[in-house]
C-alpha positions as MATLAB code, in Angstrom:
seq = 'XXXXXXXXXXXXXXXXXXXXXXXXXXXXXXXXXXXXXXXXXXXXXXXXXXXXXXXXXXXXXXXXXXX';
ca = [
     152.315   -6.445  164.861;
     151.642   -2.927  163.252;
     147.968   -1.314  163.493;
     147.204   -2.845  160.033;
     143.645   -2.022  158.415;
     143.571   -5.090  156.922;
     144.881   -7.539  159.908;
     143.029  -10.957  159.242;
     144.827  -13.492  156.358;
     142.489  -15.323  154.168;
     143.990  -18.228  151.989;
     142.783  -21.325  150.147;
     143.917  -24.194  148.134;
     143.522  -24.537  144.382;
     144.157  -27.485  141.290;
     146.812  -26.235  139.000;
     144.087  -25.760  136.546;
     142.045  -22.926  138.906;
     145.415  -21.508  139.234;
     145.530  -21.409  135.228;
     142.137  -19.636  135.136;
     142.999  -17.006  137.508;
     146.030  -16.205  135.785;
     144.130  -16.040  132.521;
     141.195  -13.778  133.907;
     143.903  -11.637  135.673;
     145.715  -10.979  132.615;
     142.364   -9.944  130.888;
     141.719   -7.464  133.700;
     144.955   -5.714  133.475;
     145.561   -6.810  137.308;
     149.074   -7.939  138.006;
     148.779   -8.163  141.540;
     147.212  -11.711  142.496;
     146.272  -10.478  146.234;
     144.737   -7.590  144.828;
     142.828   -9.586  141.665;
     141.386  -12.007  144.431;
     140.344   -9.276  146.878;
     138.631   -7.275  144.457;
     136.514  -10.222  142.935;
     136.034  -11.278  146.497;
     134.397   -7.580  147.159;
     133.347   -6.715  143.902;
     132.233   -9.134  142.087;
     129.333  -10.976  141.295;
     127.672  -14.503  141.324;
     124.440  -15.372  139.832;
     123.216  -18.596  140.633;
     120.888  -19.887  137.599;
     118.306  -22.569  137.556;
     118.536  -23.972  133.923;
     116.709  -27.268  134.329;
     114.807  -27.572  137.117;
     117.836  -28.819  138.952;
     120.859  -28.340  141.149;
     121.708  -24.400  140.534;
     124.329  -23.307  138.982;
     126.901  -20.708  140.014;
     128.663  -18.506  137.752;
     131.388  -15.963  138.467;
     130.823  -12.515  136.266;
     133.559   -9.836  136.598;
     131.736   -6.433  137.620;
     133.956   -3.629  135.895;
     133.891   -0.224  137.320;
     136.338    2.551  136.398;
];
């Protein structure tokens, strides 16, 4: 195998409807490329975890644009 900087594969499973959603939010980012969509939200984006009633936390996905 070549000298690769990026030499370790990372993949995971998804419903048809996650697969829908990623498409979507993709399309909204201008990103065609899914590997390169995934690895930038993977890197660059963000999760805030809130705590809206006292109970199990939430996790939400925000996209972090930079240009």
């Amino acid at each position: 195998m070549q000298n690769l900087k990026r030499n370790i594969n990372v993949g995971f499973r998804v419903t048809e409807e996650e697969q829908a959603m990623i498409h979507r939010r993709m399309e909204q980012t201008g990103i065609r490329s899914l590997r390169a969509y995934l690895l930038k939200m993977a890197v660059n984006g963000l999760v805030v975890n809130l705590d809206l009633n006292k109970g199990a936390p939430k996790s939400t996905a925000l996209h972090h644009h930079q240009e």
